[in-house]
C-alpha positions as CSV (number, residue, x, y, z in Angstrom):
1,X,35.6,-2.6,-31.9
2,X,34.4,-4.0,-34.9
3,X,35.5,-7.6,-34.6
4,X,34.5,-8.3,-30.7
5,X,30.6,-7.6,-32.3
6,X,31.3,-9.7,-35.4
7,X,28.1,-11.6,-35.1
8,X,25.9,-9.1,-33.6
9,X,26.9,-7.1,-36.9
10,X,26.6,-10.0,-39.3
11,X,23.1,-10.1,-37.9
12,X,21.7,-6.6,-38.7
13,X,24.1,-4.6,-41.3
14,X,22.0,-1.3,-40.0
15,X,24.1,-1.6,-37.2
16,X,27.4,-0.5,-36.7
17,X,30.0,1.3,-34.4
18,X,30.1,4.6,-34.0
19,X,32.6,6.6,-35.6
20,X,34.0,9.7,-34.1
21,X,35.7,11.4,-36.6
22,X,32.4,11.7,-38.7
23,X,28.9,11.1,-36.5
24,X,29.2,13.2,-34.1
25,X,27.2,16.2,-35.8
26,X,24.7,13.4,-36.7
27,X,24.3,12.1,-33.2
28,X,24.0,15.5,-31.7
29,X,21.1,16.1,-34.0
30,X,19.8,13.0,-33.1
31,X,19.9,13.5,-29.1
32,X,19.0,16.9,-29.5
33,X,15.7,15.8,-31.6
34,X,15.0,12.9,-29.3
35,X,15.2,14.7,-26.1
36,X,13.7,18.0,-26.9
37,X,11.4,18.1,-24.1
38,X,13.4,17.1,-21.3
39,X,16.9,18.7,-22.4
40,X,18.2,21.2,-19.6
41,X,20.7,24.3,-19.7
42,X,23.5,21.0,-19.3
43,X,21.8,19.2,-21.8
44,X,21.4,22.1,-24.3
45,X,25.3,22.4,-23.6
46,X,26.2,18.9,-23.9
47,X,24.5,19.0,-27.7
48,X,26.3,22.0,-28.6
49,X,29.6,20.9,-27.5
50,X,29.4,17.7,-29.7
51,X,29.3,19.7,-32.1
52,X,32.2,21.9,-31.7
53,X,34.1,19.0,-31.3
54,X,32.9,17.5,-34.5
55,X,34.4,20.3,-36.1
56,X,38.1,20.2,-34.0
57,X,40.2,18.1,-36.2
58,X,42.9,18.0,-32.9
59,X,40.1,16.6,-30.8
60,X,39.0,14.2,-33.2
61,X,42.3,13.2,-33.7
62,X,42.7,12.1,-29.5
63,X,39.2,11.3,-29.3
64,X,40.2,8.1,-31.9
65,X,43.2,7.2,-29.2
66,X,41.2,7.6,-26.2
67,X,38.3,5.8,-26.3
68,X,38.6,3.2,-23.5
69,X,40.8,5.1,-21.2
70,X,38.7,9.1,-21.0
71,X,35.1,9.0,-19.6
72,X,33.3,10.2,-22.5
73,X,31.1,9.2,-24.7
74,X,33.5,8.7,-27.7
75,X,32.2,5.0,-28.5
76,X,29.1,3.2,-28.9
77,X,26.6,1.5,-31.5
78,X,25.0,4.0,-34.3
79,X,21.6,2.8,-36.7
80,X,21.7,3.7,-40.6
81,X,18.5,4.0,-42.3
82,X,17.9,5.4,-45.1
83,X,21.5,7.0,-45.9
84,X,20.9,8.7,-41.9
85,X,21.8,8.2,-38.2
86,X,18.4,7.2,-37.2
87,X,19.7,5.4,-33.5
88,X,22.4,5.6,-30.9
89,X,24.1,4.3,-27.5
90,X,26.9,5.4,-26.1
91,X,29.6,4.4,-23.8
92,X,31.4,5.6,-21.2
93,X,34.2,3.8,-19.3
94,X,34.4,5.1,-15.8
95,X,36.9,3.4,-13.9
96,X,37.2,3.4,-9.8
97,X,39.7,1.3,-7.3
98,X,40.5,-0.6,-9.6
99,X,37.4,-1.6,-11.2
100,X,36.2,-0.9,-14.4
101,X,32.7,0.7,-15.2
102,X,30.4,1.3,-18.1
103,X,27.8,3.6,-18.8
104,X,25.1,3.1,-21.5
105,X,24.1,6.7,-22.4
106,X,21.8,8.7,-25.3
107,X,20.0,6.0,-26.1
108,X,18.2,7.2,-28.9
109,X,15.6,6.4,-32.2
110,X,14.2,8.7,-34.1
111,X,10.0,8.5,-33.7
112,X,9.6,7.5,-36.8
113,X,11.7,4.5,-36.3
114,X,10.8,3.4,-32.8
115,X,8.6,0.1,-32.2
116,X,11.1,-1.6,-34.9
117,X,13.5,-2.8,-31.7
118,X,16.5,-0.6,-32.8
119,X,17.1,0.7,-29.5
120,X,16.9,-2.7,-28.0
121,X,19.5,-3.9,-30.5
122,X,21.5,-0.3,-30.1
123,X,21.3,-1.5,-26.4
124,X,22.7,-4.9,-27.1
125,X,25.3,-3.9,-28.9
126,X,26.7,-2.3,-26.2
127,X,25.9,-4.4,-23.6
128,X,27.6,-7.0,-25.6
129,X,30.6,-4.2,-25.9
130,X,31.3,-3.7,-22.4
131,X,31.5,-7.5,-21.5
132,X,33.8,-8.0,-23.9
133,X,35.5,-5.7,-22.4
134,X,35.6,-7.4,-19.2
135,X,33.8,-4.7,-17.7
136,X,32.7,-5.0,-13.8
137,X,30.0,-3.9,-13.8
138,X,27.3,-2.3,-16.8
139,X,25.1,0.7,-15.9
140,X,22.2,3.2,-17.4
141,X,20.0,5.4,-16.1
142,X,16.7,6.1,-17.8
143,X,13.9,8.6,-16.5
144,X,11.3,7.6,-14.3
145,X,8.5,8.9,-16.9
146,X,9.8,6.9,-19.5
147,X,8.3,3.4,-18.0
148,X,8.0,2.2,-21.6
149,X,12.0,2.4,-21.6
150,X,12.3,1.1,-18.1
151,X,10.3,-2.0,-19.1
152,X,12.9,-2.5,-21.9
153,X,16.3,-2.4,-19.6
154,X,14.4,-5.1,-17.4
155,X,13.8,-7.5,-20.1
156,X,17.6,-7.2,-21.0
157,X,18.6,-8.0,-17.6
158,X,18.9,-4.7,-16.0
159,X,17.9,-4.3,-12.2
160,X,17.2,-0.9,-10.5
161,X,19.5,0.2,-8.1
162,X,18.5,3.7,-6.9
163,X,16.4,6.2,-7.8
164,X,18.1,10.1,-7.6
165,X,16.3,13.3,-8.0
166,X,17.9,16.4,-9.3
167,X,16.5,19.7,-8.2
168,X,17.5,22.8,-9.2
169,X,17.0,26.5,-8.2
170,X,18.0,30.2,-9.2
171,X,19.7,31.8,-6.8
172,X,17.6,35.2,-5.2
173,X,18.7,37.6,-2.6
174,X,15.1,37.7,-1.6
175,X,14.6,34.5,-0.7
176,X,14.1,34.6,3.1
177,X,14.9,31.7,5.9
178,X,14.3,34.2,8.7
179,X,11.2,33.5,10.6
180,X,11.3,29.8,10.8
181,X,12.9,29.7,14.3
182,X,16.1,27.7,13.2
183,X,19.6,29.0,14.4
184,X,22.0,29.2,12.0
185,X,25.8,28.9,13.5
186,X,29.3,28.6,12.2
187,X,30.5,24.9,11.0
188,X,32.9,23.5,13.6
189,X,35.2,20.7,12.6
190,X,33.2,18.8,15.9
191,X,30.3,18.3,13.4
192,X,32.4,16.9,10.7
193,X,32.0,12.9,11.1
194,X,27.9,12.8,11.8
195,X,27.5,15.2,8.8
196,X,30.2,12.4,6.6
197,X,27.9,9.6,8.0
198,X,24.7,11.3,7.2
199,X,26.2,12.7,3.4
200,X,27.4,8.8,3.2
201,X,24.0,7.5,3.7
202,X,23.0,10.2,0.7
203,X,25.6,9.3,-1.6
204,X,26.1,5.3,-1.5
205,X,29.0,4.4,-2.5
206,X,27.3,2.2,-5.4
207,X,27.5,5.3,-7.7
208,X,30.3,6.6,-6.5
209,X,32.4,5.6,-9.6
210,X,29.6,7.7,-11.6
211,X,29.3,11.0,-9.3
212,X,32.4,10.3,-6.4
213,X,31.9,12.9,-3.1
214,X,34.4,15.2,-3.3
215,X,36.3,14.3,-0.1
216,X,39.1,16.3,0.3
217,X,37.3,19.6,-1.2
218,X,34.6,19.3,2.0
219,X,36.6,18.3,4.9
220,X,37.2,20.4,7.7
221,X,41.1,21.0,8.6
222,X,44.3,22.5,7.3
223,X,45.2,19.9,4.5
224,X,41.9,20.4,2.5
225,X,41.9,23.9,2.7
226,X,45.5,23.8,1.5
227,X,44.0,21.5,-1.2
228,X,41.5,23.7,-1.6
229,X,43.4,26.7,-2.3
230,X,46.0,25.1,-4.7
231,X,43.2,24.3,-6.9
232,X,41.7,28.1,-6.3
233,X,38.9,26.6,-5.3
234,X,36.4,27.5,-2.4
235,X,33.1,26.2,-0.7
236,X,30.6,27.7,1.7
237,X,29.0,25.8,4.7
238,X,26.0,26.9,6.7
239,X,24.4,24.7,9.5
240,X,21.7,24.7,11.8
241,X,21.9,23.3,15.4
242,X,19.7,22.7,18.1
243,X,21.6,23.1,21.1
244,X,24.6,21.0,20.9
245,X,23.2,19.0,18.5
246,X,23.5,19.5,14.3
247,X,20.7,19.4,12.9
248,X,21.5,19.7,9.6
249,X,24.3,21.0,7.2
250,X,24.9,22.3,4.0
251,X,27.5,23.1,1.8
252,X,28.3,25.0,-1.7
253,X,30.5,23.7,-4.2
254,X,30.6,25.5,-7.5
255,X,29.9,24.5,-10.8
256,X,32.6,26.2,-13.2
257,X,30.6,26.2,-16.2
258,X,28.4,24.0,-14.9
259,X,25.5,24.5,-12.4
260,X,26.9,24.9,-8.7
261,X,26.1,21.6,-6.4
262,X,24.9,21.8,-3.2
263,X,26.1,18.8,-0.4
264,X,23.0,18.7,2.1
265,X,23.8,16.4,4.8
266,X,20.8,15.6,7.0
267,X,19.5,12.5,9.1
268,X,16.7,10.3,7.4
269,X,13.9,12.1,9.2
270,X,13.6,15.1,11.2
271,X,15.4,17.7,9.5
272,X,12.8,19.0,7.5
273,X,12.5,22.6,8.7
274,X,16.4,22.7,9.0
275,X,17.0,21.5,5.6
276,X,14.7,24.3,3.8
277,X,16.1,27.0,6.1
278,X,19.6,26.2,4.8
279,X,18.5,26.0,1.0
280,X,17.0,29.4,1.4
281,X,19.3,30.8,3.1
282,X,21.9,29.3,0.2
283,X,19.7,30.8,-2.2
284,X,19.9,34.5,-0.6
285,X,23.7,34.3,0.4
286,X,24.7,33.4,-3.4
287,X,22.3,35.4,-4.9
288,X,25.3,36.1,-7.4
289,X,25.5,32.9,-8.7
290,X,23.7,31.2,-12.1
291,X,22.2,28.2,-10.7
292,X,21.8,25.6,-7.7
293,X,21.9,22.0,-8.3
294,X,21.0,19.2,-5.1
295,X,21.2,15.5,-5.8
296,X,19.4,13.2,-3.4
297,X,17.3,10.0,-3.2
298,X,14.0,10.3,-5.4
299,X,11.5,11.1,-2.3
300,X,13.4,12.2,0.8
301,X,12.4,15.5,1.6
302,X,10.4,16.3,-1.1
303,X,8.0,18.9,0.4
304,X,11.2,20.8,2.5
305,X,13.1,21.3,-0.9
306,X,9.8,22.2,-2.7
307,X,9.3,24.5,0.5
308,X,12.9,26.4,-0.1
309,X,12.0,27.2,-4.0
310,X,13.2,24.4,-5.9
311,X,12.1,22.3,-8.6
312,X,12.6,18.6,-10.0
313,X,14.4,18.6,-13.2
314,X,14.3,15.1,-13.6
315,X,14.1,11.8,-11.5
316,X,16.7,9.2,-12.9
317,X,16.3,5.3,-12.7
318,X,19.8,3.6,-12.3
319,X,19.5,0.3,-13.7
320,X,22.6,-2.4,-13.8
321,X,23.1,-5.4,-15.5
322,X,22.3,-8.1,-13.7
């Protein structure tokens, strides 16, 4: 790793690759310190499990042998000032049909440091990283409130792709869809290629190496329920029609130690009333769960989801090298 950045390294000595087997508790610190305001339940446990790993020799040990082949964030660029990790970047290969993928993650400079252009060096670094690589394509994804960071990714060549909201909601077995005059019904296979269509229009295939549709677990028939309980596994669908016509669909995919995800599949417009029927009604019928996630297209249906109890966590930018 060291010699494909040779010159970027000559360059600025503060700069250097990240090494697993002893930053990790310094980058965690670092995230965790950066990010305090905008960290989540999956960020809080994203922080925590660096470092646990930094303290499993076993993992360390694979982590060193794995780098380019296991998408995690086990390489990357660190900044040393002052005998400390003051900046990171990570990177993630993904790869997909053949394809390779990176992922510039946790960018991060201590406030103290910032305005110096470390994180646009940090940022470098890696960009530099994954061409050398002969990666594909490059990727990041930065908040929508950050436009100062935005602005930065532009300059270097990034271009915004898509703009994704995640909303999240506690489950609650009082939360009440009745009233609203939609019909809920059972989820024939019949409905099964406009809801695909309408969950492929949701979920473009140009993140699908980041966040792929889980295919097999959502179809309709024998094989994927055979699939499904293999795995022990399970899903829940609701739907609402009008007449013989689906209106709208939804379906429950849980988390395992993560927050359960939520498929809504609904046309661009239209669906409004349908769509926060079935997020209530998902709300009350796994009122024993933790937490509900939805992923959709910053915008589209903002007032329905709002209308069904949940709330943006954040609004992500995905930016790719151009």
């Amino acid at each position: 790793m060291v010699a494909i950045t040779t010159p970027i390294l000559a360059e600025t000595p503060q700069l250097r690759p990240l090494n697993i087997m002893r930053d990790l508790p310094s980058v965690a610190d670092l995230v965790e310190k950066c990010f305090a305001d905008t960290l989540d339940a999956e960020g809080r446990r994203y922080v925590q499990q660096m470092r646990r790993s930094s303290q499993d020799n076993a993992f360390l040990r694979w982590a060193s042998t794995a780098v380019e082949t296991t998408s995690m964030p086990l390489s990357g660029y660190v900044w040393v000032e002052d005998a400390a990790v003051v900046g990171n970047a990570s990177l993630i290969p993904f790869r997909r049909e053949g394809r390779k993928y990176y992922l510039i993650a946790n960018v991060a400079v201590r406030p103290e440091y910032r305005r110096r252009g470390i994180g646009r060096a940090l940022t470098v670094a890696a960009l530099h990283h994954a061409r050398q690589k002969r990666a594909d394509e490059t990727w990041l994804h930065v908040r929508d409130d950050n436009p100062g960071a935005v602005e930065l990714y532009r300059s270097l060549g990034f271009v915004e792709q898509a703009r994704r909201t995640i909303w999240q909601a506690k489950p609650d077995r009082n939360a009440c869809p009745d009233g609203l005059g939609v019909t809920f019904t059972n989820h024939p296979a019949r409905d099964w290629p406009r809801q695909e269509s309408w969950l492929r229009r949701l979920h473009p295939d140009l993140l699908a190496w980041y966040h792929p549709i889980p295919w097999t677990t959502l179809r309709p028939g024998f094989g994927p329920a055979l699939y499904r309980f293999f795995l022990e596994t399970e899903i829940r669908n609701w739907a609402v029609r009008s007449g013989n016509q689906l209106e709208a669909a939804l379906t429950w995919q849980p988390g395992y130690g993560q927050a359960d995800r939520l498929w809504a599949a609904v046309p661009p417009e239209g669906a409004a009333l349908a769509l926060t029927a079935l997020l209530l009604r998902a709300r009350r019928d796994l009122a024993w769960r933790q937490m509900l996630t939805l992923d959709l297209p910053a915008g589209e249906y903002r007032a329905a989801i709002e209308a069904a109890g949940f709330h943006p966590q954040r609004t992500l930018v995905w930016m790719r090298a151009a």
